[in-house]
C-alpha positions as CSV (number, residue, x, y, z in Angstrom):
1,X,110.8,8.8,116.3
2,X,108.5,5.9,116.0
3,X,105.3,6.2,113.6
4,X,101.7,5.1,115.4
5,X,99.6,3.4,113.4
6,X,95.7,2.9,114.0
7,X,93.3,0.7,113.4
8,X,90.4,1.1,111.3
9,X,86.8,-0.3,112.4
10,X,85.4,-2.5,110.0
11,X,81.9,-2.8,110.6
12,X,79.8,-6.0,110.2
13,X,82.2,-7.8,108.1
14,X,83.1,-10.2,109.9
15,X,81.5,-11.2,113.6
16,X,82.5,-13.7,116.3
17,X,79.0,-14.9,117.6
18,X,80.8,-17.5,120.0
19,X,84.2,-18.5,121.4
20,X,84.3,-21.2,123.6
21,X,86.9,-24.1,125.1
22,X,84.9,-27.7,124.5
23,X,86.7,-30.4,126.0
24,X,89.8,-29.1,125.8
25,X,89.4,-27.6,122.1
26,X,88.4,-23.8,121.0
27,X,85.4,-23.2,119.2
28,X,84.9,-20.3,117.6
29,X,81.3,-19.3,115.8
30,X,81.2,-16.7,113.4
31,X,79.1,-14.7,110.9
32,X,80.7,-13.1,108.1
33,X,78.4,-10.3,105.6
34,X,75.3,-10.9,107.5
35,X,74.8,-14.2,106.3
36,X,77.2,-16.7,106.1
37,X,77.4,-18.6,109.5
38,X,80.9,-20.2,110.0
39,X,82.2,-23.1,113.1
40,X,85.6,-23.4,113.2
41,X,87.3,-25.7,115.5
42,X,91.1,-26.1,116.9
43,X,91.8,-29.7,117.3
44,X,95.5,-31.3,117.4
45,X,96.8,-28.1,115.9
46,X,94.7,-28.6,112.9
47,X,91.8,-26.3,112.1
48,X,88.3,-28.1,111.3
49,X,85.8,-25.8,109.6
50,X,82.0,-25.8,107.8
51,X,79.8,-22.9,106.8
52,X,76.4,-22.5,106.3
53,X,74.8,-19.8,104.2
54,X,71.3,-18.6,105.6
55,X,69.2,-16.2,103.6
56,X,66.6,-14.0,105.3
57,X,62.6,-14.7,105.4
58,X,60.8,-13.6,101.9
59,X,60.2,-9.5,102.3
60,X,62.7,-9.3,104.9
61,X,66.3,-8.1,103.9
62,X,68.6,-9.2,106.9
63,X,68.3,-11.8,109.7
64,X,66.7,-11.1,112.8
65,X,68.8,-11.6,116.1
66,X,66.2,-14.3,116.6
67,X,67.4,-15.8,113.5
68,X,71.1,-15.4,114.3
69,X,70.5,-16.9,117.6
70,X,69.4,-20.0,116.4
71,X,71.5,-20.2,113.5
72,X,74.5,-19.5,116.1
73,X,73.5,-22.8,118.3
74,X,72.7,-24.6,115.2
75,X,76.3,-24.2,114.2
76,X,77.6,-24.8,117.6
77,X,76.2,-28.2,117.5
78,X,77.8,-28.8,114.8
79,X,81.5,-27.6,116.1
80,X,80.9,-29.2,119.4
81,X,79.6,-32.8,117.5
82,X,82.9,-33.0,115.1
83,X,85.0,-32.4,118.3
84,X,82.5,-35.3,119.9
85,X,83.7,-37.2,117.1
86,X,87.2,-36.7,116.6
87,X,87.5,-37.7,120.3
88,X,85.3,-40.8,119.2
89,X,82.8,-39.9,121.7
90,X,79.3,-40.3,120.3
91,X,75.8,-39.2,122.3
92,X,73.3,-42.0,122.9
93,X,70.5,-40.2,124.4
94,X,68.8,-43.0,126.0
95,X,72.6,-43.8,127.9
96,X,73.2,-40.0,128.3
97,X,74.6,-38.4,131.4
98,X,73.9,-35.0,130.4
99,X,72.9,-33.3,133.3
100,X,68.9,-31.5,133.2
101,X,70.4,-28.0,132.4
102,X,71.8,-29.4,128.9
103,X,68.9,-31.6,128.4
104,X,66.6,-28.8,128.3
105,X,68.9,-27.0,125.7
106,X,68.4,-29.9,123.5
107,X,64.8,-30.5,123.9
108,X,64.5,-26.4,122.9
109,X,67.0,-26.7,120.1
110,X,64.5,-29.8,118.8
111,X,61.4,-27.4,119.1
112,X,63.6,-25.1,117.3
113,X,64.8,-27.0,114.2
114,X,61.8,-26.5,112.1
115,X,61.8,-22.8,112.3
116,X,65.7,-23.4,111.2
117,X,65.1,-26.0,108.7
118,X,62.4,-23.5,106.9
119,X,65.4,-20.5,107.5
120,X,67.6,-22.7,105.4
121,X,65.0,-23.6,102.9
């Protein structure tokens, strides 16, 4: 007779905000304790990683899904620019053949980046 074992659910430990294939290459996004943002990237069987640590507003106590939004695409750009670079493919907007869909992505992460930088400030 065979013993079933089940599974406990941890909540909000540990959160995969994204999971992706990039040219070839998994992506994963993920926040850990509510505040710690992590990109972790699969690239010739080795694992590529970097973290970021974003504290809420002043009077707030946790992130808003605004917040984690933007922190979430923040760190995708980051996953998605190493893999960019380890395939020694650099961006040159003015040369760029990024169709108009990603173009607008960029142009509303750039609007974005202040509201981020003062998030990690």
């Amino acid at each position: 007779m065979s013993k079933t074992i089940k599974h406990k659910k941890v909540k909000g430990k540990i959160t995969t905000l994204k999971a992706l294939l990039y040219k070839n290459n998994m992506a994963y996004i993920r926040m850990i304790n509510g505040d710690m943002f992590e990109w972790l990237i699969v690239f010739g069987g080795k694992i590529y990683t970097s973290y970021s640590v974003i504290k809420p507003r002043r009077g707030e106590t946790k992130l808003s899904q605004d917040d984690i939004l933007q922190v979430r695409e923040l760190m995708w750009a980051g996953a998605t620019a190493t893999i960019d670079t380890l395939l020694d493919q650099t961006i040159d907007k003015s040369k760029s053949k990024l169709d108009k869909e990603k173009l607008k992505v960029v142009k509303g992460f750039e609007k974005s980046r202040k509201q981020v930088e003062r998030i990690l400030n």
